[in-house]
C-alpha positions in Angstrom: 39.9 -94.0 -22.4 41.9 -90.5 -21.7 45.1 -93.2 -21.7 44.4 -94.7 -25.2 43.9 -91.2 -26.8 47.0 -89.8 -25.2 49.2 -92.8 -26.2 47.7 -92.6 -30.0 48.4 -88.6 -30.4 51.8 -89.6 -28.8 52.4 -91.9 -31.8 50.8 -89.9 -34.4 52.7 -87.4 -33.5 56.0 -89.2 -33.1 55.5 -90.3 -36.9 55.1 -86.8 -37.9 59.2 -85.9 -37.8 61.0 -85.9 -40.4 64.5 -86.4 -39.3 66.4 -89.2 -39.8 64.1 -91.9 -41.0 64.7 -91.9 -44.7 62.4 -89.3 -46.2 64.3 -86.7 -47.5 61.4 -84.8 -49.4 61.6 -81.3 -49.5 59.5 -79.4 -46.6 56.2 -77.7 -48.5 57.0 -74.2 -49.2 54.6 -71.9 -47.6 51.8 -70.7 -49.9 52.2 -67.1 -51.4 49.9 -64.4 -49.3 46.9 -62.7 -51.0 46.4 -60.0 -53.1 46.6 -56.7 -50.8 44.1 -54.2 -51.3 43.8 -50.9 -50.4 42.9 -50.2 -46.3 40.1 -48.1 -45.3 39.4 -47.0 -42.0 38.1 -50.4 -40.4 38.6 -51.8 -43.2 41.5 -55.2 -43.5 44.1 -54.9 -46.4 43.2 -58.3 -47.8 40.5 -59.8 -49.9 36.7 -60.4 -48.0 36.6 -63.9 -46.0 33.6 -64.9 -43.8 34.6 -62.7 -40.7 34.7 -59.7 -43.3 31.0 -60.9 -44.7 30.3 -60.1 -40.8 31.7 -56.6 -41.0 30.4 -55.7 -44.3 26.6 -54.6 -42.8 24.6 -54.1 -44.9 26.1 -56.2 -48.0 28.0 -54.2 -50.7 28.8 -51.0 -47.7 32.8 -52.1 -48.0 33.0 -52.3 -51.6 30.6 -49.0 -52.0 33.0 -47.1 -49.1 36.1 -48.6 -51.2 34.5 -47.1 -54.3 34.0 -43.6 -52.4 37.8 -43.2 -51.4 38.8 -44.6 -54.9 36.4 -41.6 -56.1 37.7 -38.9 -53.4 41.4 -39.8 -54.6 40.8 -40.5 -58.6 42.7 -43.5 -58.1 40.9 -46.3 -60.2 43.8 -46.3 -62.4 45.9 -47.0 -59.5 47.3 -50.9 -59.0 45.3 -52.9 -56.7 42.4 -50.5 -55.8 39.7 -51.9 -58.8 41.0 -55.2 -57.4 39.7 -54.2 -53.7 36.7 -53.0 -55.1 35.5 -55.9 -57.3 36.5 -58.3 -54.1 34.8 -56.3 -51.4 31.6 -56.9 -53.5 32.4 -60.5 -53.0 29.5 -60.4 -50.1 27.3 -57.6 -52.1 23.6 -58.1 -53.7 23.6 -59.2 -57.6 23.2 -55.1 -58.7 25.8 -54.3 -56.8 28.0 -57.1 -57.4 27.5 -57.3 -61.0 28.3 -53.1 -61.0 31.9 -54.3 -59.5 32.6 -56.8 -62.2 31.6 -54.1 -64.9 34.1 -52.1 -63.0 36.7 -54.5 -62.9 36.2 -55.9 -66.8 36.3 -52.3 -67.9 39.7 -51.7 -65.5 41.2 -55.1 -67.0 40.7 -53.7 -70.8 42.0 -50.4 -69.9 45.3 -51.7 -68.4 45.5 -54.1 -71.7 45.1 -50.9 -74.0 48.0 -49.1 -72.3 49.9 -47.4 -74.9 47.5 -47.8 -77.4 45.5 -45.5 -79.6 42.2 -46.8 -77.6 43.5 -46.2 -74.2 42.0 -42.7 -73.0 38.7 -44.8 -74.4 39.0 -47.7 -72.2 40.5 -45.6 -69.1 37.1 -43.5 -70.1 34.7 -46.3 -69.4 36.9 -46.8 -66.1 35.0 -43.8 -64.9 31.4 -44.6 -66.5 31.6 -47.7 -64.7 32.7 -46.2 -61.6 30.0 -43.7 -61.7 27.2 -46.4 -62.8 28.5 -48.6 -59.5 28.5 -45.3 -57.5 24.6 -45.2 -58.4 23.9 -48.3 -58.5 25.2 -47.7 -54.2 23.3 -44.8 -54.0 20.3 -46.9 -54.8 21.2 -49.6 -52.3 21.3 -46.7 -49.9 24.4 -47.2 -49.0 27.7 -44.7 -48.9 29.9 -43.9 -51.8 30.9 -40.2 -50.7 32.4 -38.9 -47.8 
């Protein structure tokens, strides 16, 4: 039995190459990497996958310790960091989660009024959304400071 499996991944894999037997089709380009996001200590600089909804115990504590540094540093306004914050929520309760898409909606309108008469407006309900995620952790008991 070990004999007929060996001699079919033999084939399967002797059909695999791609020189010389007519196909001249491009190799697949490799697919672009995420989105960075900002690291935090203990943290990975990419966006949450199921080994991060491990880490992130209790839900919500990466995207609330995101939102803390992002607080600490005033950098909401800052490429990428809104982006970590709304995707570290990814594994977060619906309060929480919704907070980070009110967060992220309000980041996405202030970026679209830059240069405009309505920008220090948009850029100011940046920070009321910040601060109603920041209670909305406080709630959940978990950290958004220090």
């Amino acid at each position: 039995m070990r004999l007929v499996f060996g001699l079919l991944a033999c084939l399967l894999l002797a059909g695999c190459g791609g020189g010389g037997s007519g196909n001249d089709r491009p190799a697949a380009s490799p697919s672009p990497p995420l989105p960075s996001v900002p690291d935090l200590p203990g943290t990975p600089g990419t966006l949450p996958t199921v080994i991060d909804s491990i880490v992130d115990n209790p839900p919500g504590s990466i995207a609330c310790a995101r939102l803390a540094a992002a607080v600490a540093a005033g950098s909401f306004m800052t490429a990428g960091v809104v982006d970590g914050i709304v995707a570290a929520s990814a594994t977060a309760d619906a309060p929480l989660a919704d907070a980070a898409h009110r967060l992220g909606d309000a980041y996405v309108a202030a970026i679209a009024a830059r240069n405009k008469a309505d920008e220090p407006d948009k850029i100011a309900a940046v920070a009321t959304a910040a601060s109603d995620m920041s209670g909305v952790c406080a709630k959940s008991g978990l950290q958004t400071v220090g």
